[in-house]
Each structure stands twice: as structure tokens, then as C-alpha cells.
C-alpha positions in Angstrom: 12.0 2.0 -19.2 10.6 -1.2 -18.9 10.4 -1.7 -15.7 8.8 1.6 -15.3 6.3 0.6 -17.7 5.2 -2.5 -15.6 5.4 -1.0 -12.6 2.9 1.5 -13.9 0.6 -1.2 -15.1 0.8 -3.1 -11.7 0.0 0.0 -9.7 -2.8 0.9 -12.7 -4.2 -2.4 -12.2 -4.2 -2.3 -8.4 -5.9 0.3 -8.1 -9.0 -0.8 -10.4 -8.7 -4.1 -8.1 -9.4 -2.4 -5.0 -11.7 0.6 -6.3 -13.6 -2.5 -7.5 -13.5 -4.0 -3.7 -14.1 -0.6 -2.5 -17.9 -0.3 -4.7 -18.5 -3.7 -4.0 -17.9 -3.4 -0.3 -18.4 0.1 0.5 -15.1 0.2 2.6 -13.1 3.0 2.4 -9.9 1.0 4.0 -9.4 -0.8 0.7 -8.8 2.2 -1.4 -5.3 2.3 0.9 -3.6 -0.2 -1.2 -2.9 1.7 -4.3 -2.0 4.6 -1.9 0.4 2.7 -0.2 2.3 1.3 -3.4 2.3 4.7 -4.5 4.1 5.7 -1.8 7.0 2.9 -1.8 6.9 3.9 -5.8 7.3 7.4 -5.7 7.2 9.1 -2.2 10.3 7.0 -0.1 12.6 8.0 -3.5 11.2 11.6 -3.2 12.5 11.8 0.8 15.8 9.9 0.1 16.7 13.2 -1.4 15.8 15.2 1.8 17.9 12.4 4.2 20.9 12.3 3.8 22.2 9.8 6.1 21.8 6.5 4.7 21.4 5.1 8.5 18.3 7.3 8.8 16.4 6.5 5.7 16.7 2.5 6.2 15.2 3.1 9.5 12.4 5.2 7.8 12.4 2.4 5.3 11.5 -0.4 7.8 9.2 1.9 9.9 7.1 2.4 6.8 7.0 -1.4 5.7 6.5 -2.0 9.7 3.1 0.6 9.4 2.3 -1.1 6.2 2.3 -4.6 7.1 0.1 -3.4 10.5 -2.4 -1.5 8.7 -2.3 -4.9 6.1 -2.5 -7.2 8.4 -5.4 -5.5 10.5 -7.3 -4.9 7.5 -7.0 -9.0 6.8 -8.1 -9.9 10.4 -11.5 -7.2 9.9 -12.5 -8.3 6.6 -11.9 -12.2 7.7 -14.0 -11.4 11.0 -16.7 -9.8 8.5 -16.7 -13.0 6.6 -17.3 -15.1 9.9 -20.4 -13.1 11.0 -22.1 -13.7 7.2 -21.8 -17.2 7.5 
């Protein structure tokens, strides 16, 4: 129950972060974060039920984190870029 409870707060709280970045910015790419912690939280338990083969959902597993970090890590490299042409 606990950890339920603080893992509700974190995703609560990450989501006013980035709606926060998203008014300040205007950038519709950083309203993916909550979405994608949501989706580790509550949608990879949801289809471990539908795969049955263990084999097959650690490969789903790592091909989700693998989208993740590439969607992450392009996001980082566009707002870092944006920062460089302010200055």
C-alpha cells in the first residue's frame, strides 16, 4: 500500500512538473513524460496478462525502455539545441 501510495504521488507530481514545462514552453513533447511512466506503471502489468511467454514480454520490456530512452534522449538533444540558439 505504501508503495502504491508513493508511486502515485511521484507520477502526480510528474505530471504537474512537465504540464508546468509544457505552459511555460508551449511544447507538446514534454507532456510525454507522465504518459510514459504511466505506461511502465499500469499498461506493461496490463499486457503481462495477455503474454504469456515470459521470453516474449522481457523482450517487449526492453523494446519499450529502448523506445523510451530514444524518444528521452532526442527530446534532451532538441531542448539543449534550443538553449544554444537563445544564447
Amino acid at each position: 500500500m505504501t508503495l502504491e501510495l508513493i508511486t502515485t504521488i511521484l507520477t502526480f507530481s510528474l505530471f504537474i512538473v512537465s504540464m508546468s514545462e509544457f505552459i511555460k514552453t508551449r511544447k507538446l513533447r514534454k507532456l510525454a513524460y507522465p504518459l510514459i511512466v504511466i505506461y511502465f506503471l499500469v499498461g506493461m502489468p496490463i499486457i503481462e496478462g495477455f503474454i504469456d511467454n515470459r521470453v516474449h514480454h522481457i523482450w517487449f520490456t526492453i523494446l519499450s525502455f529502448a523506445v523510451s530512452m530514444i524518444f528521452i534522449y532526442s527530446d534532451l538533444i532538441i531542448t539543449l539545441n534550443e538553449k544554444k540558439l537563445m544564447h
